[in-house]
PyMOL commands that place a pseudoatom at each C-alpha (Angstrom):
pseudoatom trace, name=CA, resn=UNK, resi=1, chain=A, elem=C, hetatm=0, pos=[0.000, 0.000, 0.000]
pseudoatom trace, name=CA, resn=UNK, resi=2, chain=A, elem=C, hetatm=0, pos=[2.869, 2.236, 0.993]
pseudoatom trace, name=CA, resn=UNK, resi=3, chain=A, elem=C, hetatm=0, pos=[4.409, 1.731, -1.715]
pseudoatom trace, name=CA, resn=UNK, resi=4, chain=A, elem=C, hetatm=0, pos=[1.796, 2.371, -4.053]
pseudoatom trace, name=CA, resn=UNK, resi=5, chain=A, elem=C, hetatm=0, pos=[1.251, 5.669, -2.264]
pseudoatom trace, name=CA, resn=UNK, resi=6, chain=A, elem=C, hetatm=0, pos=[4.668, 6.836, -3.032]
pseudoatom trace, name=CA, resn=UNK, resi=7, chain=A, elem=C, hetatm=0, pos=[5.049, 6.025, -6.490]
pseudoatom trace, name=CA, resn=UNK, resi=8, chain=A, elem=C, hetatm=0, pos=[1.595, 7.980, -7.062]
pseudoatom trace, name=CA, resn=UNK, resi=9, chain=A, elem=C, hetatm=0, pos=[3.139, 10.965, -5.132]
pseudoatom trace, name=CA, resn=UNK, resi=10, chain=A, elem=C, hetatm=0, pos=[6.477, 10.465, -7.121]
pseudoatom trace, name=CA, resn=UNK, resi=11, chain=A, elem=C, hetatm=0, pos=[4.476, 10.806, -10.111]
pseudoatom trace, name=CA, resn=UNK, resi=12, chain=A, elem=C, hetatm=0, pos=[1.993, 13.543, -9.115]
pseudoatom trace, name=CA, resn=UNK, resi=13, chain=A, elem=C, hetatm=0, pos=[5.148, 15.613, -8.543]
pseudoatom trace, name=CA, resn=UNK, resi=14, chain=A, elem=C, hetatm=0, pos=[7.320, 14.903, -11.464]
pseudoatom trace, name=CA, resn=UNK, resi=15, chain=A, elem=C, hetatm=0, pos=[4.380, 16.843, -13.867]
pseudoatom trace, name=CA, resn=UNK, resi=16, chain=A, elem=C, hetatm=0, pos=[3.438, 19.532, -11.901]
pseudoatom trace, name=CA, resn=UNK, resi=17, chain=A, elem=C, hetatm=0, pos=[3.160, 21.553, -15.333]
pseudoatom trace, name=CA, resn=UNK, resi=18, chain=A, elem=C, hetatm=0, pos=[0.531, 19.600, -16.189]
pseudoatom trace, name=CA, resn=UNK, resi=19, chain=A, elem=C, hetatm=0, pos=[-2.030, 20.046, -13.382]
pseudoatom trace, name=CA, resn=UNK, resi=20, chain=A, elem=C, hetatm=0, pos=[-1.044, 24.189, -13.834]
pseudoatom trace, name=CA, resn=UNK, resi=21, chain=A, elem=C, hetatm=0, pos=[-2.718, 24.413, -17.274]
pseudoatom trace, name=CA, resn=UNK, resi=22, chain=A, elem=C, hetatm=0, pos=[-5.710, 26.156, -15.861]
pseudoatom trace, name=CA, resn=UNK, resi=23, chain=A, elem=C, hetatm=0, pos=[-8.784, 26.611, -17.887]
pseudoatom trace, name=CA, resn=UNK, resi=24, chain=A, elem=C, hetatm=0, pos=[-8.721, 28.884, -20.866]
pseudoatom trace, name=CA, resn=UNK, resi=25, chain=A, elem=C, hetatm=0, pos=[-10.332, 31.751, -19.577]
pseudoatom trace, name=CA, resn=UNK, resi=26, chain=A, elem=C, hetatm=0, pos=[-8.055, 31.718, -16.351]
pseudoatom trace, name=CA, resn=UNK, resi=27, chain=A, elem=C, hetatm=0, pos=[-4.960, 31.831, -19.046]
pseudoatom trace, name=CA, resn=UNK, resi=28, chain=A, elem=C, hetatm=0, pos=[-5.862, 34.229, -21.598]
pseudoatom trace, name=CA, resn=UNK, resi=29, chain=A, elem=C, hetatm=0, pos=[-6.689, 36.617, -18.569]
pseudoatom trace, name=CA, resn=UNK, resi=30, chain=A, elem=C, hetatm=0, pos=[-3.332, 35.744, -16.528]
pseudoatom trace, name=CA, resn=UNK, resi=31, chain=A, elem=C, hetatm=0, pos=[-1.324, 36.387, -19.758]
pseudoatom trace, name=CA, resn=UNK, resi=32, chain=A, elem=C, hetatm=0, pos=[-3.291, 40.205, -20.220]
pseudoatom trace, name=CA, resn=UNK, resi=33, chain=A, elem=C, hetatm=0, pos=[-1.820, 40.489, -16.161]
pseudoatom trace, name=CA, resn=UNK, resi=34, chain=A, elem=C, hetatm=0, pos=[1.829, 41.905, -15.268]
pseudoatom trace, name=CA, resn=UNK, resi=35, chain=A, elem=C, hetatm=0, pos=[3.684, 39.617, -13.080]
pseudoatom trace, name=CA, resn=UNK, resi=36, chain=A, elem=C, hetatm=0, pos=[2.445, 40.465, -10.009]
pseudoatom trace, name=CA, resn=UNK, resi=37, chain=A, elem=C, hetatm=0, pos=[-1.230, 40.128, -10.545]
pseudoatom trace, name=CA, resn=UNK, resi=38, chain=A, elem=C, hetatm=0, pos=[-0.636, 36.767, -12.006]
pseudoatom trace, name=CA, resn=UNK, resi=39, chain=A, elem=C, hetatm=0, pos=[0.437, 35.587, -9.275]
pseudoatom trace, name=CA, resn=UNK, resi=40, chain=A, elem=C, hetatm=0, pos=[-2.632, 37.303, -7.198]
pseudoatom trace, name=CA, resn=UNK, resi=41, chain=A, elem=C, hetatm=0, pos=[-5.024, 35.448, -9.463]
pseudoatom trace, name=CA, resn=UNK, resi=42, chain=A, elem=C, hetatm=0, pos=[-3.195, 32.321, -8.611]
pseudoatom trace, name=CA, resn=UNK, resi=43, chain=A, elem=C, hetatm=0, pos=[-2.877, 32.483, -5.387]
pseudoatom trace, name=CA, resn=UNK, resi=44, chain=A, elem=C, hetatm=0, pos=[-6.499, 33.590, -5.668]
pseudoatom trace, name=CA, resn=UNK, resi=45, chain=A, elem=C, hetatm=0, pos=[-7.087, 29.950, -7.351]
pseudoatom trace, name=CA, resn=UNK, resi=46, chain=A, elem=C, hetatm=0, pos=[-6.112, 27.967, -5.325]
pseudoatom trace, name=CA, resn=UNK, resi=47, chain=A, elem=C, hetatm=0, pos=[-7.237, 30.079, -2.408]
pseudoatom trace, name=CA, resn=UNK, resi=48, chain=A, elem=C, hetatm=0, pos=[-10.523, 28.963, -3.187]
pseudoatom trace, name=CA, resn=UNK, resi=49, chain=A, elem=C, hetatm=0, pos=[-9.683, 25.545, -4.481]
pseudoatom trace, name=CA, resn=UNK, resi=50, chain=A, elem=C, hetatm=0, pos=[-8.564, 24.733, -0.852]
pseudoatom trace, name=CA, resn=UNK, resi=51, chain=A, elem=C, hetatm=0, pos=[-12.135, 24.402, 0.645]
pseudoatom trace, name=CA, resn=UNK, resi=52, chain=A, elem=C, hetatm=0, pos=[-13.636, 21.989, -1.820]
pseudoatom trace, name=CA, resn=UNK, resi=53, chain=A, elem=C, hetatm=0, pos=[-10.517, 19.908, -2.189]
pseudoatom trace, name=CA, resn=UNK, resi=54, chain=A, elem=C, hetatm=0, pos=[-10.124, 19.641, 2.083]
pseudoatom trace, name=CA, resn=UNK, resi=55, chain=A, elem=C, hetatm=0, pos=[-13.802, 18.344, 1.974]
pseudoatom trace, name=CA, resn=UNK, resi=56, chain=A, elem=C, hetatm=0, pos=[-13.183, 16.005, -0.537]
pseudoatom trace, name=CA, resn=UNK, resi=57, chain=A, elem=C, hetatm=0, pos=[-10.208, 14.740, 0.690]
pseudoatom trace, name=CA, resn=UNK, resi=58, chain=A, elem=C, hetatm=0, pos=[-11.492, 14.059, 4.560]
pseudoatom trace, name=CA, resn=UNK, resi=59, chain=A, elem=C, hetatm=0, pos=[-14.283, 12.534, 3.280]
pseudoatom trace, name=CA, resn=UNK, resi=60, chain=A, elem=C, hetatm=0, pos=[-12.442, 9.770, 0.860]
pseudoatom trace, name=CA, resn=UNK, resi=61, chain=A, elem=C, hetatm=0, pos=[-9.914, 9.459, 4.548]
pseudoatom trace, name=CA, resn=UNK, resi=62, chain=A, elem=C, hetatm=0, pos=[-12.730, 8.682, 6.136]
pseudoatom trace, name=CA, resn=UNK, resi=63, chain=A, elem=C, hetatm=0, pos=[-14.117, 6.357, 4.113]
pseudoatom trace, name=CA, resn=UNK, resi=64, chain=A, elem=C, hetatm=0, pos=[-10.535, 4.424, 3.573]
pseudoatom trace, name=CA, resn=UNK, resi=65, chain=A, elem=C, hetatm=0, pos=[-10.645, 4.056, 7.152]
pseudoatom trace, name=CA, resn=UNK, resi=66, chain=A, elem=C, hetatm=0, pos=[-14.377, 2.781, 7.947]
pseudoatom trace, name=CA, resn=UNK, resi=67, chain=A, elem=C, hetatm=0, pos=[-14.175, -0.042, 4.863]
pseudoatom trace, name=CA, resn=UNK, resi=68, chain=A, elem=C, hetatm=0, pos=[-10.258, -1.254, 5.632]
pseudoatom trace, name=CA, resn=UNK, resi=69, chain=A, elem=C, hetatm=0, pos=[-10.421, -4.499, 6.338]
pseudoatom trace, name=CA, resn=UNK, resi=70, chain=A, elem=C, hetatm=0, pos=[-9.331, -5.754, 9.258]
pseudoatom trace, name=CA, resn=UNK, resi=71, chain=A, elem=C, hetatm=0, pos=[-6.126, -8.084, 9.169]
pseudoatom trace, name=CA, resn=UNK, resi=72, chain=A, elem=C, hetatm=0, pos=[-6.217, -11.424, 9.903]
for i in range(1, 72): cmd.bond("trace and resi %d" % i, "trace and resi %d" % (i + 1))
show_as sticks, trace
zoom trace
C-alpha cells in the first residue's frame, strides 16, 4: 500500500506543469496580467480551491478508514 502511495506521489510531482494548465479563460486573462497580478489570481485559485478539495479529501480518509479491512 505504501508503496503504491509513493510512487503515485512520485508521479503527481514529477508533472506539476501539467495540473497548472488552468482553464482557458483563467490563461488568456493571466497572460493580459503583469507579473504580479498573475500571481494574485493564482494564489487567488487555489485560495478557493482549498475548501472543496479539504472536503473532498477528509471525506475519501474517512471512508478508507471505515471499509479497511481488518487483518487477519
Amino acid at each position: 500500500m505504501w508503496r503504491k502511495l509513493l510512487i503515485v506521489l512520485m508521479l503527481t510531482c514529477a508533472a506539476p506543469a501539467v495540473y497548472a494548465q488552468g482553464c482557458s479563460l483563467c490563461t488568456k486573462t493571466a497572460n493580459e496580467l503583469d507579473d504580479k497580478s498573475a500571481k494574485g489570481l493564482n494564489s487567488g485559485i487555489l485560495y478557493l480551491a482549498a475548501l472543496p478539495l479539504g472536503i473532498m479529501g477528509t471525506i475519501g480518509f474517512v471512508w478508507w478508514k471505515h471499509n479497511k479491512k481488518p487483518k487477519a
